[in-house]
N, C-alpha and C positions, 0 to 999 in steps of 0.2 A: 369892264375888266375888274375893277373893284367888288361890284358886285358878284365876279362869277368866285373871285378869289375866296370873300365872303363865305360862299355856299359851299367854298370845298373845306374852306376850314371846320363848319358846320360839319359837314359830313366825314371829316377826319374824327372831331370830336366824337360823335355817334361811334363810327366805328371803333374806335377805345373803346368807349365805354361798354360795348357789347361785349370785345376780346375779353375785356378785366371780368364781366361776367358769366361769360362762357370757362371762361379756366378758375372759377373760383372754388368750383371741386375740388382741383389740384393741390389748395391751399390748405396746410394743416389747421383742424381748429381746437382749440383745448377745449376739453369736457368741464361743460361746467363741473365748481367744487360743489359738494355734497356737505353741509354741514352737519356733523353731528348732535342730535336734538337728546340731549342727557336728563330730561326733564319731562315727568308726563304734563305739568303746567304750559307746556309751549308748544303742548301737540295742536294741531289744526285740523280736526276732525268731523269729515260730513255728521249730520243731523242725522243721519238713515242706517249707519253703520252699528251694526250691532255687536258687533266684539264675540263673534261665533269661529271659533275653532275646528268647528266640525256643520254637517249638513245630512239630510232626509233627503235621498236619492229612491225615484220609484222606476221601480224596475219593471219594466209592461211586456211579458212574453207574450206575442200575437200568433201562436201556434195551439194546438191540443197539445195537455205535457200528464204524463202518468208518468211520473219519475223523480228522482232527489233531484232537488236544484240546490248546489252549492255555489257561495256569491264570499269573494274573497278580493284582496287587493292583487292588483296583479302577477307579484309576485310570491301568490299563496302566503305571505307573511302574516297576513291580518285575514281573520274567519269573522265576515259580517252577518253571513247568514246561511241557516242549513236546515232543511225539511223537506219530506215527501209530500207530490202535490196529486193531485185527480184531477184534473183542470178542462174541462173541453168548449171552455169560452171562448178560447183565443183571445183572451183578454185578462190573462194572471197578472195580479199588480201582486208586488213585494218592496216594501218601505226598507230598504236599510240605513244606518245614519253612518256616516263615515266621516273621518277628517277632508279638511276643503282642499290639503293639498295633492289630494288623490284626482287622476284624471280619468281612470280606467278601473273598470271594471271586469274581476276574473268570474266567468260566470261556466259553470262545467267544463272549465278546464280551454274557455276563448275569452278572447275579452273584447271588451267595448267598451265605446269611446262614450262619457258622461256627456249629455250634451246640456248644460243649467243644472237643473234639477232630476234631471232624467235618461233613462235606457231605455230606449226599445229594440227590442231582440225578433225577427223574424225568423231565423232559423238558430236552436239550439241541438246543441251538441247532449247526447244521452250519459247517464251511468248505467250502468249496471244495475239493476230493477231486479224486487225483490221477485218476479216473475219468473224470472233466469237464474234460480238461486243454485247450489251442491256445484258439480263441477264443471271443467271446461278441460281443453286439450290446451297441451305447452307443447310445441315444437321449438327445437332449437335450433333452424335453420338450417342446419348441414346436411344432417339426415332424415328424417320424423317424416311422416308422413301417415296418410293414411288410404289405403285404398280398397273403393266397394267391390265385393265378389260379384260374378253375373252382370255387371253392367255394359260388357263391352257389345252387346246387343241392344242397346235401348235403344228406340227409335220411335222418336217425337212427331207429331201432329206440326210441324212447320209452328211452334210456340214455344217455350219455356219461362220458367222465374228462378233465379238463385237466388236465393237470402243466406246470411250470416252476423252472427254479431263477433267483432274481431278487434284486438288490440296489438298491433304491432310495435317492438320493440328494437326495430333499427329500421330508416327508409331503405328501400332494397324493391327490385324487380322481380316478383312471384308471384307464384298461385295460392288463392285460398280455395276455390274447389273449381274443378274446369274438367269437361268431358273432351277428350283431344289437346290439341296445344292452338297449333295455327291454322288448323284444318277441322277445328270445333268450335266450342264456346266455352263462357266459362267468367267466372270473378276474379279479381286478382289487385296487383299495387303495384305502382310503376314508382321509378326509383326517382325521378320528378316530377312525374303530374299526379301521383299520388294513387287513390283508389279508382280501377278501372273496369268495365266489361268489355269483351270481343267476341264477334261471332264471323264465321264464316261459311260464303253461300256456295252452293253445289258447284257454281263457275271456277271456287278458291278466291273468290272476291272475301277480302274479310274489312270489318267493319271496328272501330272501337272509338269510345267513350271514354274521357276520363273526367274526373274532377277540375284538375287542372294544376291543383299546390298538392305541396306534402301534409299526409294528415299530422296531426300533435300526437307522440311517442305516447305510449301506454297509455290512454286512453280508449276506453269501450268505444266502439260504430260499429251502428246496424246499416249493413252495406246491402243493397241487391238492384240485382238486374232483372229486368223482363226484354221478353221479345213477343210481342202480336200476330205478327207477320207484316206487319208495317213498319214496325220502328222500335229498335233498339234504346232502353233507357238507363241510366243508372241512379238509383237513389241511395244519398245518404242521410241517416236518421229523418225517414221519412221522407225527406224533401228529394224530389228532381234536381239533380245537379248538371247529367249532360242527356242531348240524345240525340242519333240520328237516325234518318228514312231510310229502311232497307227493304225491300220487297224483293221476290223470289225464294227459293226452296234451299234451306237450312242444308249443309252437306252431313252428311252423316259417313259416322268414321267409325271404323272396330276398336277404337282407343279407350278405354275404362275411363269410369270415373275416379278421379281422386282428390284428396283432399291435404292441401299445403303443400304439396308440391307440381310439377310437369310430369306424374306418372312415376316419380322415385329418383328419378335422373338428374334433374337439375330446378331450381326455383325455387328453392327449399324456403317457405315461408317461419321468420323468426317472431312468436309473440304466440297470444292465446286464440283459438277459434272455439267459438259454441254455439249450439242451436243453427246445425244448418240445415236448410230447407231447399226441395228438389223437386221443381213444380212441371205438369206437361202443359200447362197452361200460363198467360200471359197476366198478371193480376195487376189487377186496378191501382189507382193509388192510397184509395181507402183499405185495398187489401195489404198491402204496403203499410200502411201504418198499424195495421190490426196486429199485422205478424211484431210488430216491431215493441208493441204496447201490452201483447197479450201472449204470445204465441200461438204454437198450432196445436191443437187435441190429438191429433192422424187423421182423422176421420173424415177430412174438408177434401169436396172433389176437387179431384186433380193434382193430389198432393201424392208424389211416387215416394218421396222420403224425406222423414226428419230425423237428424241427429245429434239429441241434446246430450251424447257424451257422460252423463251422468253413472255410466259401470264403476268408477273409483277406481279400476285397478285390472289388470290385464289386458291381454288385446285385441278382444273382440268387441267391436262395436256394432252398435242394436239400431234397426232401423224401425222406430216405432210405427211406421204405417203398415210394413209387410216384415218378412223374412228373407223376402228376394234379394236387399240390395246389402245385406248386412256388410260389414266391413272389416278390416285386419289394421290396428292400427301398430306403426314404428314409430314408439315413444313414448310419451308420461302422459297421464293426467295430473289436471290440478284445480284446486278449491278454487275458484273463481279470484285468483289473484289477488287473497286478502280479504275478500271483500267477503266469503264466505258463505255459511249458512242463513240459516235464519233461525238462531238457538231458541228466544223466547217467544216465535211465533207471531209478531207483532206487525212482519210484513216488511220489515227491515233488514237489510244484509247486516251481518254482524260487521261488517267491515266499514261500514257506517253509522253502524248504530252506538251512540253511549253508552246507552245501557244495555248490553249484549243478552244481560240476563233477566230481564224486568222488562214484562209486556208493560205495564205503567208510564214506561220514560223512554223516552228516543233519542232524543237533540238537545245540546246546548247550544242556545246561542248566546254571546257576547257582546255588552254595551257598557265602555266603548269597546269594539274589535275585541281579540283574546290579549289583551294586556291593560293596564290600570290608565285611568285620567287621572286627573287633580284638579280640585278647586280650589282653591286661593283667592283671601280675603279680606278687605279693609274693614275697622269694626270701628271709627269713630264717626259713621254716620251718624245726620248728615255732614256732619263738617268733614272738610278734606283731611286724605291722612298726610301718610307719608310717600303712598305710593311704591312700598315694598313688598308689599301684596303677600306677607307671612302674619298678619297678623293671628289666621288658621291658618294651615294649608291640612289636606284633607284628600287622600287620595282615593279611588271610588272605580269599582266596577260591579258589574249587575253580569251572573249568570241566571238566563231564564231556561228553566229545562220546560219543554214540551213532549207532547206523546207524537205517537205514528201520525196524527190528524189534525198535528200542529196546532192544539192545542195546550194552552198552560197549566204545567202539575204544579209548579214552585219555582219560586227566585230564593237566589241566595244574592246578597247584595252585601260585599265586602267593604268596608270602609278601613284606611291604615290613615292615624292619625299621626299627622307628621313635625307639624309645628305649631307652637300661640306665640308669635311674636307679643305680647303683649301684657297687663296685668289684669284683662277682665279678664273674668270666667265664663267663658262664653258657651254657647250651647251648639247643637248642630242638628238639620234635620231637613227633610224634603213632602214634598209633595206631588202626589201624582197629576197630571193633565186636566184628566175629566173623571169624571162617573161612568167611563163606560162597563167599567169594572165596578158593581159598588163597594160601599166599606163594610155589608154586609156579610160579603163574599170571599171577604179577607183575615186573615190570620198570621200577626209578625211576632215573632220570638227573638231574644238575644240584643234588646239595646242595652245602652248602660244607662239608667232614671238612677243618680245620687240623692238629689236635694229633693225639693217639695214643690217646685214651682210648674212640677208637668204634670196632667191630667191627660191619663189616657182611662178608653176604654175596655173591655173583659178581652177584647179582641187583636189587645198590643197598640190599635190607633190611636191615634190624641185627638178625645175628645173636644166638642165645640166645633170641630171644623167640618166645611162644608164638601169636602173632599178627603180621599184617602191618605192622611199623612202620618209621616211616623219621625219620630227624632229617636236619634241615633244615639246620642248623647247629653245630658245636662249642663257638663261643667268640663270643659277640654282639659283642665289642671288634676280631675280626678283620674282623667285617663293617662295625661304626661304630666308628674308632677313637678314642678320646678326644683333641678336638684343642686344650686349652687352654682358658686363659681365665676358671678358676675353676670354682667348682661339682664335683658329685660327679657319677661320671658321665656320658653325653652325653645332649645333646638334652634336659635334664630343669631347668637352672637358667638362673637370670633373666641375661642379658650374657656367660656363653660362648660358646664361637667355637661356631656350630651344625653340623653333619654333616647333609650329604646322606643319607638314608635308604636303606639295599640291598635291591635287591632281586633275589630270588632264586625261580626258577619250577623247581620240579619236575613233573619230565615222567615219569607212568606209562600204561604201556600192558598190555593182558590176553590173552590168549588171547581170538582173535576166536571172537564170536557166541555166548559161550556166559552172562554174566552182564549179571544190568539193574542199573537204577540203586538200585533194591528189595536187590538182594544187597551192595552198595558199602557203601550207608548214609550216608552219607558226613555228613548231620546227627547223628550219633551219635559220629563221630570223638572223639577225646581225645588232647588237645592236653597237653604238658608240656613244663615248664622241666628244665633238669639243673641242679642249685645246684652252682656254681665247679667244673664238670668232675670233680665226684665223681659217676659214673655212678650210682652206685646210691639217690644222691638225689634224688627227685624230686619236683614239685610240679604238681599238678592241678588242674581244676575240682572245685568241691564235691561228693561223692558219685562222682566221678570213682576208678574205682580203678588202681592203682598199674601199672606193664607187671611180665613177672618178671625183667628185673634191680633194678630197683627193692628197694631192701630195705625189713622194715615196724617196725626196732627203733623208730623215732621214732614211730611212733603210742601216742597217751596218752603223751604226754613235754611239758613245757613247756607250751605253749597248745594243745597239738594235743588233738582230743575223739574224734577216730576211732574206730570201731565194726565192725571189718571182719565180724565175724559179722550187723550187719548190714545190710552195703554201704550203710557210711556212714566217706567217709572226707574227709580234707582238709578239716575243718569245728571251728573252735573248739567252746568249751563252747557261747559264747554262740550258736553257728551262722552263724560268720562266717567267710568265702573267703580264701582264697590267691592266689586265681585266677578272673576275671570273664572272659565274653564276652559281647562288645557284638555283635549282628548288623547292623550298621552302624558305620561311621569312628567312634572313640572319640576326644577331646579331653581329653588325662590332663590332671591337675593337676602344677602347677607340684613340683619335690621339698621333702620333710617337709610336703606340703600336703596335710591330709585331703581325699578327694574329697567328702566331706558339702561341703565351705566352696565346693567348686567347682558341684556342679551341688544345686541348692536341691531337689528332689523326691526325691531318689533314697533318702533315708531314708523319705519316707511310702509310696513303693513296697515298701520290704523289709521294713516292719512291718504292712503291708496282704498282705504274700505277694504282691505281686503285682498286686493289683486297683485300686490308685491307682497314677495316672502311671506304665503300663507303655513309655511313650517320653522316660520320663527323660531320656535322654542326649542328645534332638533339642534342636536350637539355634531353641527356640523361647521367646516373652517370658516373662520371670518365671522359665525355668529355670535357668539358670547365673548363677554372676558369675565374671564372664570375667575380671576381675583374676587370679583363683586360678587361672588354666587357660594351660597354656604357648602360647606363641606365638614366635616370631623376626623 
């Protein structure tokens, strides 16, 4: 008895202790306290962390592309990249650099999802190619139409192809061009599955395909259908999106063809159509992409009509393969929805093109993105400063214009100098990557050289060095002079007289047509301070290494932890910078004012590496206290 009593108490025991841990869910728990870390000295930061603000994202389109690729953040805010390509690798890479707290990528108008370092894109979305240039039709939905004469006789060989390239401007159920309604065939766009085709067979068995989603609003698709006599398909830009098996004999109807609407009556299609094609034949999927990349001459069998729309103005429409199927259109024409001509003949829609009038130049692109970064700089290397990271600040973007063959004409690389916390006279300047580009091929205009201590070459570069470098400036007080009123430095304390900011655009040009934006590099750049006009002083991003006049006695001196065997330089013990870049306008802190005290996340970033609050610096709630952040 003892002993059974024993074993129940045992087992009472257990059972507690199980309930208590079974409902310990239920139990509230306080989150742990978050200490605020107000001191870059007490950061605790991985060895491996490089203090990057931004990232080289490659973009790998695994299709044929004859067309603009435009690569943007997702909400078209930020233009990373833009050029015409010819590509039939199926293996287009494009490097853009982007900030790290971008996850997605707007690539013609879709996006995708970054995955590390990288995109890959199997099906892309078209523009408007400079192929398809002068005009297009605009229906406006209600009434517009357009429809062919003689066609309510045509009868087909049990085959067809429709093609079109189409931009619709509201989702909606209509026709883009269809011979009958429910008792023919035909292209069209369903008011939820999107872009679709339908046929049906002499039984009144009818058949349809569709996409499945809504296509994206004003947006160019080259849409079309075939039928074999097997199987119904629909392709968009190129690609197979649906299809089904139909076999038996196409019905054939007295109903005309027409175009954006169901014959006049209803369906009325709202947006542009152009270039549509009217095949008695079933075409491949290589023919499929020809049309889509090239168009049609007239002249290709099998081909009853094409209507590239192109009259500008009244309302007959031309069937360049014959006269049979000409057409009456109800509506307007229009210039390619902006996108226009091709004025300087360079194979560019003026609607994308920069320079609309100058076969020479095409595209800008942008680094960082279409707005400024900032560098920002401690200048009492080696020894630690203050960690207010004004001792320059230095804000910097790089337009690189290219031609139609994305190739480099010229950079214009804007520099606004913004503050010297400090009383050296400090210098500024950078250096390019590599040699892919050499320094023979190069020509920079417009720095500011005051004093005596730069040597450059006939070509704008600064001699001695073993790569393409250019300083920007000598002496940052010649550019913002100190103008009173207390404080060290300009621009950096609370009630001095403040200084208008300089700026300063250096103008490089290359040897035309022979280097892209790939050989430039120009996200790889390395940006350095010169401390108080001792050239051979220099101060860089972390792991940034040194130019050769740079000397390296100071490395492992003081606070410096530098490692050059292995390419690790500019970095304390603790793994902390000299030198920050923001890929976006930086708001330094007030001078002797740690930036911990100013922007509130920027330590849980650099002890996360990265993976916490990779948009630190944005002027968003809870991130800054703007007390600690200069202003005038």
């Amino acid at each position: 008895m003892i002993k059974f009593d024993y074993m129940k108490n045992i087992i009472g025991i257990v059972v507690l202790i199980f309930l208590l841990v079974a409902c310990k869910k239920d139990i509230p728990v306080a989150a742990p306290e978050v200490k605020q870390i107000n001191s870059m000295t007490d950061l605790t930061v991985s060895n491996t962390f490089s203090w990057q603000t931004g990232k080289d994202v490659t973009v790998t389109i695994h299709q044929s592309v004859s067309d603009m690729i435009i690569i943007s953040s997702p909400d078209e805010g930020m233009l990373f990249h833009k050029g015409f390509y010819n590509d039939s690798s199926s293996n287009l890479k494009i490097i853009v650099p982007i900030p790290t707290y971008i996850t997605q990528l707007n690539v013609n108008s879709q996006l995708f999802t970054i995955n590390g370092n990288t995109v890959d894109i199997y099906t892309l979305g078209k523009k408007k190619t400079p192929t398809f240039i002068n005009y297009s039709l605009h229906l406006n939905g209600t009434t517009d139409w357009v429809a062919i004469q003689n066609s309510s006789n045509i009868v087909l060989n049990n085959a067809f192809t429709l093609e079109a390239w189409v931009k619709c401007e509201k989702q909606q159920s209509v026709k883009i061009i269809e011979k009958g309604d429910w008792d023919g065939f035909g292209l069209g766009q369903d008011l939820y599955k999107g872009w679709m085709a339908s046929l049906a067979m002499s039984n009144l068995t009818a058949t349809n395909v569709y996409v499945g989603s809504q296509p994206v609003l004003n947006r160019w698709y080259y849409v079309a259908a075939t039928y074999d006599g097997r199987a119904l398909k629909l392709y968009v830009d190129g690609v197979l999106k649906s299809s089904a098996n139909t076999t038996g004999t196409m019905n054939y109807t007295h109903r005309t063809v027409s175009i954006g609407s169901d014959n006049g009556g209803q369906k009325f299609f709202k947006g542009y159509i152009d270039d549509v094609a009217f095949w008695t034949r079933g075409l491949s999927v290589s023919e499929v992409v020809q049309g889509e990349n090239l168009g049609w001459s007239g002249a290709e069998s099998g081909l009853l009509a094409f209507y590239q729309f192109n009259e500008g103005s009244g309302t007959a429409i031309h069937n360049t393969v014959s006269t049979a199927l000409n057409g009456t259109l109800i509506g307007s024409f229009s210039l390619d929805t902006g996108y226009g001509a091709d004025t300087d003949g360079d194979g560019v829609l003026n609607g994308y093109d920069d320079y609309p009038n100058d076969p020479t130049r095409a595209f800008n692109n942008y680094y960082p993105s279409n707005g400024f970064g900032s560098l920002a700089f401690e200048d009492l290397w080696p020894s630690r400063g203050d960690y207010d990271f004004n001792d320059l600040v230095v804000d910097y973007q790089f337009m690189n214009v290219t031609n139609r063959n994305n190739k480099l004409v010229e950079t214009f690389a804007t520099f606004i100098v913004r503050a010297t916390g400090a009383s050296y006279k400090n210098g500024f300047g950078f250096q390019l990557a590599g040699n892919a580009i050499p320094q023979s091929a190069i020509n920079v205009t417009g720095f500011k050289i005051y004093d005596t201590y730069i040597s450059l070459h006939a070509n704008g570069l600064e001699s001695g060095q073993n790569k393409p470098t250019a300083i920007v400036f000598d002496n940052a007080f010649r550019c913002i002079p100190y103008a009173g009123g207390g404080g060290i430095g300009v621009n950096t304390s609370a009630g001095a007289n403040y200084v208008t900011p300089d700026t300063i655009v250096l103008h490089f040009t290359y040897t035309p047509d022979l280097y892209t934006l790939n050989d430039l590099n120009i996200s790889a750049f390395n940006p350095f301070l010169i401390v108080n006009e001792i050239r051979n002083k220099e101060v860089h991003l972390i792991d940034y290494p040194p130019t050769a006049l740079a000397t390296t006695s100071y490395f492992n001196t003081l606070n410096d932890a530098s490692n050059p065997a292995l390419n690790k330089y500019y970095r304390s013990s603790g793994n902390l910078p000299w030198a920050v870049n923001i890929y976006e306008r930086f708001d330094y802190p007030y001078e002797k004012t740690d930036v911990l005290k100013a922007y509130l996340h920027m330590a849980e970033w650099a002890q996360s590496s990265g993976t916490l609050y990779p948009d630190w610096y944005q002027n968003k709630n809870g991130y800054r206290n703007t007390a600690n952040i200069f202003s005038h």
